[in-house]
N, C-alpha and C positions, 0 to 999 in steps of 0.2 A: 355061184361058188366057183365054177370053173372058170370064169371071166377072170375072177381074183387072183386064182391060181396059174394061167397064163401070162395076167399081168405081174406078179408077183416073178416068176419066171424069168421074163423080160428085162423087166427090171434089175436082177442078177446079173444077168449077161451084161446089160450097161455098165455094171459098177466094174463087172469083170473085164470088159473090153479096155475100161479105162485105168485099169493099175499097168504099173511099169512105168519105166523111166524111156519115155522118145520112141518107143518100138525098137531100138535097137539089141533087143536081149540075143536075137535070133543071129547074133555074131557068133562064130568059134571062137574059142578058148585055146591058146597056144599057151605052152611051156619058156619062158625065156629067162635069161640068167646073164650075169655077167659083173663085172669089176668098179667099185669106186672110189677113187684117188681124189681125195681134197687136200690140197695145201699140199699136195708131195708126198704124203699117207695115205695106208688105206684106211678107208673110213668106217670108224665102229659106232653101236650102239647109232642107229640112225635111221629113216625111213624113208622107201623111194615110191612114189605113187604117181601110177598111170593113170591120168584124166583124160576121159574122151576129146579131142580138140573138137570134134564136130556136135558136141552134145548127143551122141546116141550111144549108148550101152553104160555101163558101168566102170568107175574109178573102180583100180587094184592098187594093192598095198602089200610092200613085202619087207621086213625087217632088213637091215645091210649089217653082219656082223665080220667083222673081218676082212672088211674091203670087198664082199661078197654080198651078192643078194640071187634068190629065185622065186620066179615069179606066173603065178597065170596071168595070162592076160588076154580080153577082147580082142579079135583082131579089131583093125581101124587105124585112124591118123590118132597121136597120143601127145601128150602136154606130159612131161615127165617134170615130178616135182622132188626134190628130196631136200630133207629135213632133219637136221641133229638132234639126240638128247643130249648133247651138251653144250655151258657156253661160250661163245667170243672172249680171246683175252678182252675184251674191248668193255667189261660190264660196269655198267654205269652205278655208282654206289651212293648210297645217299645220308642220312643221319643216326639210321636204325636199317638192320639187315631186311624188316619186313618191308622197309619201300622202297627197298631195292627196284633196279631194272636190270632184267636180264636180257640180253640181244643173242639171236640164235647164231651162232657160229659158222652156218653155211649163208651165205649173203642171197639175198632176196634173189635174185637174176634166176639162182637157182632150185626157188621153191614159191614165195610168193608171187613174183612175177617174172613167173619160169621163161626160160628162151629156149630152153631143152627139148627138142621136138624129135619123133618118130613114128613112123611109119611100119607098124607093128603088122605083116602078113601071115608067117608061118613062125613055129618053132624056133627058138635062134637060142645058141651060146654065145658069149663073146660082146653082148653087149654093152660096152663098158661106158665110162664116164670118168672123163679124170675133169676136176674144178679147179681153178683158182682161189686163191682165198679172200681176193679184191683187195688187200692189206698193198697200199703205195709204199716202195721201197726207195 
């Protein structure tokens, strides 16, 4: 019986050793905040998400109301993504509103295949973001 319960034991710890994302939990956590200007506005109703660039620790996500966002975040190298709730004049329409297409209003560059990068150490205000809107004039 005690054999089982050593191995039973062990076995816990295994399971335990292997949760979590990369080992990187063991990062600090800073406060950082700051400004975002798309198309010449501030940008509402919208979401900015810190992705690990290196795969260790955890994405953050912070609402942007107001041209304004704050946020905790990992320290580490970051992939900053952001993402509208609303759409591109640009929406593609089709015979009935259900099969519609809707195109997200902030252009890929800056959320699916972000080029937004930082380097996230300490505390920081001020970290802004002004986008273009990709829209050829």
């Amino acid at each position: 019986m005690r054999c089982f319960a050593l191995a039973l034991l062990g076995s816990s710890l295994l399971v335990t050793a292997g949760c979590g994302k990369g080992g990187g939990s063991s990062r600090p956590t800073v406060a950082i905040s700051g400004k975002v200007v798309f198309a010449g506005q501030p940008l509402d109703d919208a979401t900015i998400t810190f992705d690990p660039a290196d795969g260790k620790g955890a994405p953050s996500s912070a609402r942007i109301e107001k041209g304004a966002y704050s946020a905790n975040v990992q320290t580490g190298p970051k992939v900053i993504r952001i993402a509208s709730n609303r759409t591109s004049p640009e929406v593609v329409t089709s015979a009935t509103p259900a099969q519609a297409t809707i195109k997200e209003a902030v252009p890929d560059i800056y959320n699916a295949k972000s080029t937004l990068k930082k380097e996230v150490q300490t505390a920081e205000d001020g970290v802004d973001f002004t986008l273009d809107s990709g829209i050829k004039k």
